[in-house]
C-alpha positions in Angstrom: -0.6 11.9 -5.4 -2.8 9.1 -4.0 -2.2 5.4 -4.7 -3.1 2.1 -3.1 -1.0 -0.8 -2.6 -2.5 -4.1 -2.4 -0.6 -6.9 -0.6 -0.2 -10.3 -0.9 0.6 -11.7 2.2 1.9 -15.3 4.1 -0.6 -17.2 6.1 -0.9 -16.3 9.4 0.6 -12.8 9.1 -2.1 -11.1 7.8 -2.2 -8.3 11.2 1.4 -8.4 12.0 1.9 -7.3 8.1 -0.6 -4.8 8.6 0.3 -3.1 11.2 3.9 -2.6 10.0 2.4 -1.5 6.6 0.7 0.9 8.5 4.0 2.4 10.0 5.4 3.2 7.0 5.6 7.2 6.7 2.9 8.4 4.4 0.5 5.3 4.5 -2.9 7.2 5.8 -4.7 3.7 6.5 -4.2 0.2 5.9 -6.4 -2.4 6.4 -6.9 -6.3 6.5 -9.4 -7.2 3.6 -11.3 -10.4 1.4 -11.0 -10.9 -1.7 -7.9 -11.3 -4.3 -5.5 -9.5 -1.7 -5.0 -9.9 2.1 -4.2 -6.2 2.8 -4.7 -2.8 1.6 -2.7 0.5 2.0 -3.7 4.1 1.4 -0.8 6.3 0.5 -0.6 9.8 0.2 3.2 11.0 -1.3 4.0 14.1 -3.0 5.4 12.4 -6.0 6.5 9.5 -7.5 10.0 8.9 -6.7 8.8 8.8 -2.8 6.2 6.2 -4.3 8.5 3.9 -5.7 10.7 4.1 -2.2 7.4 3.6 -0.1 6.5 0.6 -2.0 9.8 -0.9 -1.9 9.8 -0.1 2.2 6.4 -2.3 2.1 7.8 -5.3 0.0 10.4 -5.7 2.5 8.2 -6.2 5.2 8.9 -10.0 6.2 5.8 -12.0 5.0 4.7 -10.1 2.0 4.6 -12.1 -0.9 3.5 -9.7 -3.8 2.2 -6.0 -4.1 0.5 -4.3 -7.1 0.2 -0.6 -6.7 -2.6 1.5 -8.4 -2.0 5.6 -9.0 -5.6 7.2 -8.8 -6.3 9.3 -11.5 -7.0 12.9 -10.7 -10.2 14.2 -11.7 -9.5 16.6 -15.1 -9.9 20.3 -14.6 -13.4 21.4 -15.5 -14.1 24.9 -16.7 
């Protein structure tokens, strides 16, 4: 499964939160961005229970304020 977690994060930590974001097992890239959220992780986890503990992992990081995770949608089966 593939999801995204977007970060809020405090002023002034914006790399620091990044890079440890980026150390978390399963996060494929993470980057500093604009827009509504400071930082963006890609995450690629077998299943959703390892999701949930990922995310958690990532809210703990000192500095983040808020997350919101979105679960991409695999494309349906075509015949």
């Amino acid at each position: 499964m593939f999801a995204f977690v977007l970060m809020n994060v405090d002023p002034g930590k914006l790399w620091t939160i990044a890079k440890r974001a980026s150390e978390v097992e399963d996060v494929k890239i993470c980057r500093a961005v604009t827009g509504l959220y400071d930082v963006i992780a890609y995450i690629e986890t077998p299943d959703l229970d390892r999701l949930g503990k990922l995310v958690q992992k990532i809210q703990k990081i000192d500095g983040v304020q808020r997350t919101h995770t979105s679960i991409s949608i695999p494309e349906p089966i075509r015949e």
